[in-house]
C-alpha positions in Angstrom: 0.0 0.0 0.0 1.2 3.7 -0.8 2.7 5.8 1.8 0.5 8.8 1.5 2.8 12.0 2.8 -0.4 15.2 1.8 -4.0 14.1 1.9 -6.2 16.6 0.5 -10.0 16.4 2.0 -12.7 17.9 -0.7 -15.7 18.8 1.5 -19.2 20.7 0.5 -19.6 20.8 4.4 -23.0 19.1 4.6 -23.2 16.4 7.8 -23.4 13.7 5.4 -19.9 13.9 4.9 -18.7 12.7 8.2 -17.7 9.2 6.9 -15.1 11.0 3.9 -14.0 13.0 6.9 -13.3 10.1 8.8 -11.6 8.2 6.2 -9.4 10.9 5.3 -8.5 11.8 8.9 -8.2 8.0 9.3 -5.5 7.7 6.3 -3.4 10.8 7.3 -3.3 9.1 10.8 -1.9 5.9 9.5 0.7 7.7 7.5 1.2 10.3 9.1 0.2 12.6 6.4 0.0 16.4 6.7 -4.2 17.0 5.8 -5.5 19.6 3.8 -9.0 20.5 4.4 -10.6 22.5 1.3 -14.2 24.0 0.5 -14.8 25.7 -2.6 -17.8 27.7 -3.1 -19.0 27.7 -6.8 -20.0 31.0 -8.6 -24.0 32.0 -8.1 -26.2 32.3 -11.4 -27.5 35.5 -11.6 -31.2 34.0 -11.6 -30.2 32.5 -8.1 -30.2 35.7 -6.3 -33.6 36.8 -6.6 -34.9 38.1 -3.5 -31.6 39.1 -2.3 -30.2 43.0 -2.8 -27.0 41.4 -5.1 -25.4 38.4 -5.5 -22.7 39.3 -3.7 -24.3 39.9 -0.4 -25.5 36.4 -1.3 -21.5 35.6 -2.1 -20.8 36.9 1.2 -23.1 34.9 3.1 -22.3 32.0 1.8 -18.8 32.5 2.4 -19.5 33.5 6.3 -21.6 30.5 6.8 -18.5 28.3 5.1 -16.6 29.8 7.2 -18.3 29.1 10.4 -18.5 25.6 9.0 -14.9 25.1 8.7 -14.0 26.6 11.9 -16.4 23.9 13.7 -14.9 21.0 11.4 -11.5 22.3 12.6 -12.7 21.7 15.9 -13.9 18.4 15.5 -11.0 17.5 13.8 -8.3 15.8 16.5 -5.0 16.2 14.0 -3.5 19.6 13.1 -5.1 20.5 9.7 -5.3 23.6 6.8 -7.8 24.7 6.1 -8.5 26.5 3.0 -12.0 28.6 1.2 -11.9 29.1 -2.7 -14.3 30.3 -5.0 -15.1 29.0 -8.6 -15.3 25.7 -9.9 -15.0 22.8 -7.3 -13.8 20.3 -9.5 -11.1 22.2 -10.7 -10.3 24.3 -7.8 -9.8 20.6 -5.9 -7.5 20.0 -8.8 -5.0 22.9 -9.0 -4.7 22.7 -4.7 -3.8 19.3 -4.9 -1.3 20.3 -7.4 0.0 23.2 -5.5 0.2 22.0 -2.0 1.5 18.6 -4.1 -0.9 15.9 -2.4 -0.4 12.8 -3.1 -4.4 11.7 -2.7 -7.6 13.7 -2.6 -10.2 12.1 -0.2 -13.9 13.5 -1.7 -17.2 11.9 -0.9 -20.1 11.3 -3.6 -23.3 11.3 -3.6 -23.9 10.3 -7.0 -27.7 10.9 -7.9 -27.7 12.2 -11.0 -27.6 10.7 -14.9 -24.4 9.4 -15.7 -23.2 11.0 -12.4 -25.4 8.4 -10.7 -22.1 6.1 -10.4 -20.1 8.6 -9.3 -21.0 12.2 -8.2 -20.1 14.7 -11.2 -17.5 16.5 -8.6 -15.7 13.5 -7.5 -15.7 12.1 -11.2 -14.5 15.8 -12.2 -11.5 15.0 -10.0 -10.8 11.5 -10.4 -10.6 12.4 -14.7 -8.6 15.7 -13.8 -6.0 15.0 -10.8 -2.2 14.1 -11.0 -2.6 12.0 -7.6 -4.5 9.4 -6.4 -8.1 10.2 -5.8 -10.3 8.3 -2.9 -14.2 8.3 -3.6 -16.2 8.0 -1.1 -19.9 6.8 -1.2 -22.1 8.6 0.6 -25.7 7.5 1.4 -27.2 4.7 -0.8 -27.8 5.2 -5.1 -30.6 5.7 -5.6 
């Protein structure tokens, strides 16, 4: 088995994901891995924002509430961690930190409930067809 030395966790932050946390906290421990923690908040259509004064006050709430998110994951978390908030396109945001920090495997969770995404969620499969480094899917909930 690979020696992992830089795990990147993907997370959207939702409760659900407490089994990719654990298995990616669970792998760093083993190998004692630096870990990476990254949340990336896509761009808002324009259509989205109705009933709010702009999309960026939207923008900025969403990025407060990620924020608060993280910070309580951090806590939860019982190994030292980074933690890092980027905006655009998860898929390739995931990507290019990997590449920069140089991980060696991205740990990302899938729900997978949609088309040919059913299999595997369209952001994991994003990654897994995009990343230099080994890439950990994990289910999360039951197909449906």
């Amino acid at each position: 088995m690979k020696n992992y030395k830089h795990i990147l966790l993907a997370t959207d932050l939702h409760a659900d994901n407490k089994p990719v946390i654990e298995q990616a906290v669970a792998l760093a421990k083993r190998n004692n891995a630096k870990l990476s923690v990254v949340n990336v908040l896509p761009h808002i259509p324009y259509y989205m924002a109705s009933g709010v004064p702009s999309i960026s006050d939207l923008e900025d709430y969403l990025e407060e509430e990620n924020l608060k998110h993280l910070k309580a994951l951090e806590a939860q978390i019982d190994l030292e961690a980074d933690f890092h908030l980027l905006h655009g396109s998860p898929k390739r945001k995931i990507v290019k930190l990997a590449e920069e920090l140089n991980c060696d495997i991205v740990v990302i969770g899938s729900h997978g409930r949609y088309g040919v995404e059913r299999f595997i969620g369209s952001t994991a499969n994003g990654v897994l067809q995009r990343a230099h480094c080994d890439v950990l899917v994990i289910r999360i909930g039951q197909p449906k």
